[in-house]
C-alpha positions as CSV (number, residue, x, y, z in Angstrom):
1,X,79.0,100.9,105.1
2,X,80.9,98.2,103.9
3,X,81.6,95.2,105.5
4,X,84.7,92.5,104.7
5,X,83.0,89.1,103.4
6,X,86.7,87.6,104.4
7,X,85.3,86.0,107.6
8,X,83.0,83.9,106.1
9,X,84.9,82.5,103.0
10,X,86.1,79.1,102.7
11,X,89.5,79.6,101.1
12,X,90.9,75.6,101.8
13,X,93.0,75.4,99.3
14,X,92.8,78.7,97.6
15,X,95.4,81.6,96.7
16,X,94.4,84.8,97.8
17,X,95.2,87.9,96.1
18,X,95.9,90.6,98.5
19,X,96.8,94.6,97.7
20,X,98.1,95.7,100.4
21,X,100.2,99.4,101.5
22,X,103.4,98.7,102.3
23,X,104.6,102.4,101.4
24,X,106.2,103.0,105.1
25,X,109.0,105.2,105.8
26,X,112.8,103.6,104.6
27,X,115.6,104.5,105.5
28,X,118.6,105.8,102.5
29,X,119.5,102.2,102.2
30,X,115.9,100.7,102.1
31,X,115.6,99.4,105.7
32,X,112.4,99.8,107.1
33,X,111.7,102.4,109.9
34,X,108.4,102.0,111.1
35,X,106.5,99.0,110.1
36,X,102.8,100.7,111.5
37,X,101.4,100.0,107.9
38,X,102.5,96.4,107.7
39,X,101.2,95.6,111.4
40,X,98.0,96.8,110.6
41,X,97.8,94.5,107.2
42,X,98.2,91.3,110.2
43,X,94.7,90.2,110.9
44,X,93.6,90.1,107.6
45,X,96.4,88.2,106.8
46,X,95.8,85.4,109.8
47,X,92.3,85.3,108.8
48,X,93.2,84.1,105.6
49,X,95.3,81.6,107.2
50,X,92.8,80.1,109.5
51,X,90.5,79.6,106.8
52,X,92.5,77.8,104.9
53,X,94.0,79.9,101.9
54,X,97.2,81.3,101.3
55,X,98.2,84.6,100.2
56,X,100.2,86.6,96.8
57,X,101.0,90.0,98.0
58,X,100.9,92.7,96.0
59,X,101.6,96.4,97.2
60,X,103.9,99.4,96.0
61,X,106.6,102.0,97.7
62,X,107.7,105.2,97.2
63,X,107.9,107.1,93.9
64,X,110.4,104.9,92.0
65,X,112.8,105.9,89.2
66,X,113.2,103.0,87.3
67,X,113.8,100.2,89.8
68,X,116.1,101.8,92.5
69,X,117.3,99.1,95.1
70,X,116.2,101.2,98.2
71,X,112.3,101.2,97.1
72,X,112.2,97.2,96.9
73,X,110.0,94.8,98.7
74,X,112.6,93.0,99.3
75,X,113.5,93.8,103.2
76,X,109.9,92.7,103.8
77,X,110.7,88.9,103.1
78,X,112.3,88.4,106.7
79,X,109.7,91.3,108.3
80,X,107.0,88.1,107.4
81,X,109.2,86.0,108.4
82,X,109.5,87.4,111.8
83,X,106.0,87.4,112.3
84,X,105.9,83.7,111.4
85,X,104.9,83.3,107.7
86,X,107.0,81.2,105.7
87,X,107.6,83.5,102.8
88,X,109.0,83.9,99.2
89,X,109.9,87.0,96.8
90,X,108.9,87.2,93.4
91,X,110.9,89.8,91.4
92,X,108.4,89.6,88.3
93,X,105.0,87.9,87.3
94,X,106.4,85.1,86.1
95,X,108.3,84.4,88.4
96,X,105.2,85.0,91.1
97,X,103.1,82.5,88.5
98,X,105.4,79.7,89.3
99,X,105.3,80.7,92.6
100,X,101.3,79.7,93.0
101,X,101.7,77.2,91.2
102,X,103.6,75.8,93.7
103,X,102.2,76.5,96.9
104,X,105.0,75.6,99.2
105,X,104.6,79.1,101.3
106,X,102.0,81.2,102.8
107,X,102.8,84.5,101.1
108,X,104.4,85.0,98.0
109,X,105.3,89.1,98.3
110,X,105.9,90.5,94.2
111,X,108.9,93.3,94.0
112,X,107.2,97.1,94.3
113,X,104.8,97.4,91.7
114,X,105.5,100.8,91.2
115,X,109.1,99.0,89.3
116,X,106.2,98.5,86.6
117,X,105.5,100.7,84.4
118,X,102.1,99.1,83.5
119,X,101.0,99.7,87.0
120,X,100.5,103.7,86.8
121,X,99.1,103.5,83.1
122,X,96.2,101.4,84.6
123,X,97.3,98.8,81.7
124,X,94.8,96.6,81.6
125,X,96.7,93.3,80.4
126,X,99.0,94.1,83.3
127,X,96.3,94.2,85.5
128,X,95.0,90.3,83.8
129,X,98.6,89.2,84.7
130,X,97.8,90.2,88.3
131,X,94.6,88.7,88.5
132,X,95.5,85.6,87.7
133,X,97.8,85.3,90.6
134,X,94.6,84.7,92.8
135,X,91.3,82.9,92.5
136,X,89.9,85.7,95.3
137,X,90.5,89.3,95.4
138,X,90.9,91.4,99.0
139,X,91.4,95.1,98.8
140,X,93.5,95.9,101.8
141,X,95.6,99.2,100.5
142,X,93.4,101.7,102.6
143,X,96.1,104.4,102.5
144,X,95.9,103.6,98.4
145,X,92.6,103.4,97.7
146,X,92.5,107.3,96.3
147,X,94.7,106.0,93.4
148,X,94.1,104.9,90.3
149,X,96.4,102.4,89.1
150,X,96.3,98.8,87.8
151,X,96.4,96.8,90.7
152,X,93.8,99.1,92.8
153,X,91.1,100.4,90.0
154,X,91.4,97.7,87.5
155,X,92.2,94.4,89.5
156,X,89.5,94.3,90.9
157,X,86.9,94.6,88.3
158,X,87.9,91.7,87.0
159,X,86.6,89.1,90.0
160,X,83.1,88.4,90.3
161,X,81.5,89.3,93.4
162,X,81.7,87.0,94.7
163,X,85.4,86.4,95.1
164,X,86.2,90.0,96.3
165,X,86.2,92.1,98.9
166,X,88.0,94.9,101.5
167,X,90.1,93.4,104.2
168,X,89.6,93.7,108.0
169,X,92.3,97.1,107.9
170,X,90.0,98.6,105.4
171,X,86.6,97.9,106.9
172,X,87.9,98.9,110.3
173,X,89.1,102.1,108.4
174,X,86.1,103.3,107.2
175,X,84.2,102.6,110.5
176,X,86.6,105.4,111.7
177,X,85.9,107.8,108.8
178,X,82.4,107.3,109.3
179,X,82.2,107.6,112.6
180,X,83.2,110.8,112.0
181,X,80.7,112.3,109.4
182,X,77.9,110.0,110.5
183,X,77.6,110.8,115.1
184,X,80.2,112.4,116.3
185,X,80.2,113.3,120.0
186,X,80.0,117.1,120.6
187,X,82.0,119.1,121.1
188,X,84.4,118.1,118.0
189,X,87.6,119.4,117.8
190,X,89.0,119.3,114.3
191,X,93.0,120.4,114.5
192,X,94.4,120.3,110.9
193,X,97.9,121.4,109.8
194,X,100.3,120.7,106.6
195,X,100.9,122.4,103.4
196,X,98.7,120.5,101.1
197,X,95.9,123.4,100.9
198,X,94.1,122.0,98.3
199,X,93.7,118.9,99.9
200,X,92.7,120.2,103.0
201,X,90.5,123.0,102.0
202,X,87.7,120.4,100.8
203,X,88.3,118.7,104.3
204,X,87.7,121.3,106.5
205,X,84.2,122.6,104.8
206,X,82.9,119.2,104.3
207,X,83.9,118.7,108.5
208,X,82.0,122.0,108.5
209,X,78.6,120.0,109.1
210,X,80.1,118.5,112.3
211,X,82.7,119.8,113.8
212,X,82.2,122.7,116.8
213,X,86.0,124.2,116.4
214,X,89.0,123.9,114.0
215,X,92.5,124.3,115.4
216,X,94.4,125.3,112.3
217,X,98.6,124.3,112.8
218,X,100.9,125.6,110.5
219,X,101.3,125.5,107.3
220,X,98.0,125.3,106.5
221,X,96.9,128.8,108.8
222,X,99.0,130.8,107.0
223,X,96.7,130.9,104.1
224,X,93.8,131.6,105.9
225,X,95.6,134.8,108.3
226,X,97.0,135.9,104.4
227,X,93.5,135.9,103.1
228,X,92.4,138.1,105.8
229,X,95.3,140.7,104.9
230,X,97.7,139.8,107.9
231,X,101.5,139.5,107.9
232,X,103.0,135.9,107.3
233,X,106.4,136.8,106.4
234,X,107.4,134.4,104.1
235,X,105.9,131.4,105.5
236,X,104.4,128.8,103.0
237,X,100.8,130.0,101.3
238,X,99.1,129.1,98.4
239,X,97.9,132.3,96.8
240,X,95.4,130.1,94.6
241,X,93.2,129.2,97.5
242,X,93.3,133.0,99.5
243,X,89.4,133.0,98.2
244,X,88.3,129.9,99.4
245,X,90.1,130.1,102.7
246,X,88.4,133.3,103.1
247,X,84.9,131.6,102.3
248,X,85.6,129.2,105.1
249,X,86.1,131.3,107.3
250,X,83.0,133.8,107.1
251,X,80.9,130.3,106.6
252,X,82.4,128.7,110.3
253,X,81.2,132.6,111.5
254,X,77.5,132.3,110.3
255,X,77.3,128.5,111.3
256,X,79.3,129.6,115.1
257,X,81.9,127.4,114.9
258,X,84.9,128.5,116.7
259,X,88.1,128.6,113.9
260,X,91.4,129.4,115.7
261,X,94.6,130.2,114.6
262,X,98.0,130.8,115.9
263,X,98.7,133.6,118.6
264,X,102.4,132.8,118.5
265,X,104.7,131.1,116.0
266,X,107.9,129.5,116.5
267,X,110.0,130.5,113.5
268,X,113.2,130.5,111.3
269,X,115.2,133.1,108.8
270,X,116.3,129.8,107.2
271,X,114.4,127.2,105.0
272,X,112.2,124.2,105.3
273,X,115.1,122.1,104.5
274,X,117.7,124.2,107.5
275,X,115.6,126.1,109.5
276,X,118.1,127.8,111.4
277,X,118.2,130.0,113.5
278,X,114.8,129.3,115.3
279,X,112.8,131.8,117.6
280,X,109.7,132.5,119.0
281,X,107.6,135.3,118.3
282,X,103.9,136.6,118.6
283,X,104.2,138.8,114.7
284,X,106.1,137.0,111.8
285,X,108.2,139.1,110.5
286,X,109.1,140.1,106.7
287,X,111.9,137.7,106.7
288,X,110.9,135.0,108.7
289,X,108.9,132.0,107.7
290,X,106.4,130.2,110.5
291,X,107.1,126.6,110.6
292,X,105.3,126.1,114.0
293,X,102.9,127.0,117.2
294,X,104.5,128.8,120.0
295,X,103.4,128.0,123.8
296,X,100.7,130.6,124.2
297,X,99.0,129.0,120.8
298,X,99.6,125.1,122.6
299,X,98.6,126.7,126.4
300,X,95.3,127.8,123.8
301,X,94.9,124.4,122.2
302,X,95.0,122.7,124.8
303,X,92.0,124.2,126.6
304,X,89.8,123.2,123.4
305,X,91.4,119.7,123.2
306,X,90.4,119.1,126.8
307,X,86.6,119.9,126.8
308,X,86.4,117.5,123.2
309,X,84.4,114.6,123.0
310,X,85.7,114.0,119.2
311,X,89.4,115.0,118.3
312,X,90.2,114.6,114.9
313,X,94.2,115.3,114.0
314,X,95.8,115.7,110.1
315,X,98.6,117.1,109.6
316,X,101.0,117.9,112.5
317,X,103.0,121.2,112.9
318,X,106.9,121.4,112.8
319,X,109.0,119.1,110.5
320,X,110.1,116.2,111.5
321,X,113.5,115.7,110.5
322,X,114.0,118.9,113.1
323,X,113.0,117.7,116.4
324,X,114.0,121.1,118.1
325,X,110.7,122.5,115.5
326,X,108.6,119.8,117.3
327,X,107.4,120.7,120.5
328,X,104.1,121.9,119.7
329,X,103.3,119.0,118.6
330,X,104.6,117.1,121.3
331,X,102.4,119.1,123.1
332,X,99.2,118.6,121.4
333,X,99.8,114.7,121.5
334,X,100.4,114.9,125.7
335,X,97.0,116.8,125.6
336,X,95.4,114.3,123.9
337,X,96.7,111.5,125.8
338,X,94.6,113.3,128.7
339,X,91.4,113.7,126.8
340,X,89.1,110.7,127.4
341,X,87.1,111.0,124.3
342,X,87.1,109.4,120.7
343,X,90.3,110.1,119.1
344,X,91.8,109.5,115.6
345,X,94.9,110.5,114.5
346,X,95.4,110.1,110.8
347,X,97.9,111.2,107.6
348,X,101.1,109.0,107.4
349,X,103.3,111.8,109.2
350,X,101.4,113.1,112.0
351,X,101.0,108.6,113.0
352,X,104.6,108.7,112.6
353,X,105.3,111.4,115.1
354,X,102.7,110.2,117.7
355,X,104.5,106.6,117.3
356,X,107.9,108.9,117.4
357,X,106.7,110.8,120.5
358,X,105.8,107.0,121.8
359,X,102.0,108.2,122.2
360,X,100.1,105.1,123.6
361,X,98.1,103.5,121.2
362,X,95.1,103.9,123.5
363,X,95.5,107.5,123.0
364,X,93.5,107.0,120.0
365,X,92.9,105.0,117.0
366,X,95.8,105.6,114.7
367,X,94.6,105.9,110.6
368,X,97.2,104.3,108.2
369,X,95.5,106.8,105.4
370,X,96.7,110.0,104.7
371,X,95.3,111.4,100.9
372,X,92.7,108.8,101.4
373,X,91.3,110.3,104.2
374,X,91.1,113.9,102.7
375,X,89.3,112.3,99.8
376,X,87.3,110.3,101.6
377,X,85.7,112.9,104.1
378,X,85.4,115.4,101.1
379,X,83.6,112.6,99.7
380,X,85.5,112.1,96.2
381,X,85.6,109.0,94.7
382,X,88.0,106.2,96.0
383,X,89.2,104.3,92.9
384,X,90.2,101.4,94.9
385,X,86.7,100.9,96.3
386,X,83.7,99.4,94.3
């Protein structure tokens, strides 16, 4: 397991080179809607502060075509300010080279390094230009550390050991991961949900070793109840992975571990984008498309969540730009706020509903990863990580 060397540094003096995630969600004109990610990026960043150093910034957001104005860094200037840091913007490397040169402010934040095209190509001069905006390196992108780009699989290979490492936000990350693969408490409740089936396939049958039952939300169900020759309408499946599901399935029989699927759906005739109108119904029908759990599947859920000792929750049913598609998951967040045992919530969507549902924090320990946990647990290599 690794642990941040950032405590014990002497950085008087120094500029720090941070990658952090500041990929939260923006609203149509760029303003930021939840600032989760950038919270959890604070004690590494008053760590560096107390021992002396001062920080250059780097982190990316969104999926940018060319440099459009909504996906800047820009907005984040007064967030740090807010929080206290005197701050300054750098809308190129040049510019950000000056910047430490001068060392009139604690962070220097550079635009969204996704606006460079070097970034994605892993360019390896790009990635020089970066480095030499710090004298040490901290790795603090958790929720990026899957990716291979400049700034997270190059950057860092090009500081010596002894001038790198992960931040707090990271090593407390993986704590959580490991916690979970290492000694979990039984039983261990495992409910997973989403489209991403190919993601989550790997997931579920490494979790296999630990977990006692798997709660399986929609989308991700529907692939499983279609391998097994049962209607699903038109709901979201990916044909490619009807084996494998299967597999799963007959594997969580042999090893008894209870795998449970939706008795009741809460569907639409419409689409994903207007599901409209919306009922609730125990058999999907040819037309209809299952976008989430219906109250005998919650009532059903609920009963496993309650006897847990370990709850682990990716991928949230219903979509969230439809509250009235959202009450199962309401539910399944007031049934964890009950349970008393270790909880982590993780994927960048299902945190943003329990944060929009105004689950207490308490409730359990909120992940800023989404991919990255998926590759993590199904133990794939994490770029970012050395």
């Amino acid at each position: 397991m690794k642990t941040s060397l950032l405590p014990t540094w002497s950085l008087a003096g120094a500029r720090v080179l941070v990658r952090a995630d500041l990929n939260v969600p923006r609203s149509d004109d760029g303003a930021i809607l939840d600032d989760f990610r950038a919270q959890a990026l604070l004690p590494t960043l008053t760590t560096i502060f107390k021992n002396g150093g001062t920080v250059t910034l780097l982190a990316h957001s969104g999926r940018p075509h060319n440099k459009d104005a909504q996906l800047s860094l820009k907005p984040f200037i007064e967030w740090f300010k807010n929080q206290g840091f005197s701050t300054e913007f750098a809308e190129n490397l040049l510019q950000a080279r000056k910047l430490t040169i001068k060392k009139t402010v604690q962070i220097i934040l550079v635009e969204n390094l996704r606006f460079f095209p070097q970034e994605n190509a892993c360019d390896l001069a790009f990635a020089k230009e970066l480095a030499q905006l710090g004298t040490y390196f901290i790795q603090d992108a958790f929720g990026a550390l899957h990716r291979e780009s400049a700034s997270l699989s190059v950057v860092h290979t090009l500081f010596p050991a002894t001038h790198k490492t992960i931040g707090l936000l990271t090593q407390k990350e993986l704590q959580l991961m490991h916690l979970l693969i290492e000694n979990p408490q039984k039983p261990f409740v495992l409910i997973v949900g989403g489209s991403k089936v190919a993601t989550k396939l790997p997931l579920i049958h490494t979790l296999l070793d630990h977990v006692s039952t798997i709660l399986l939300c929609p989308a991700i169900a529907f692939t499983f109840l279609k391998s097994q020759g049962l209607p699903v309408g038109k709901s979201l499946v990916d044909d490619n992975y009807l084996t494998q599901a299967l597999a799963i399935m007959q594997e969580a029989k042999e090893r008894k571990i209870e795998l449970v699927t939706p008795i009741d759906y809460v569907v639409t005739k419409g689409t994903t984008k207007k599901p409209h109108p919306i009922s609730i119904t125990r058999n999907i029908g040819k037309n209809q498309m299952g976008i989430s759990i219906g109250p005998e599947t919650l009532k059903l859920f609920k009963e496993h969540i309650a006897s847990a000792r370990t709850l682990f929750f990716n991928g949230a049913p219903g979509f969230a730009h439809h509250p009235e598609t959202l009450e199962g998951t309401r539910g399944i967040f007031q049934a964890l706020q009950q349970n008393h045992g270790t909880k982590i919530i993780g994927g960048g969507d299902t945190v943003a509903l329990a944060r929009y549902f105004k689950c207490r924090h308490e409730t359990g320990l909120f992940s800023t990863g989404g991919g990255v946990i998926l590759a993590y647990l199904s133990r794939r290599n994490l770029p970012g990580l050395w």
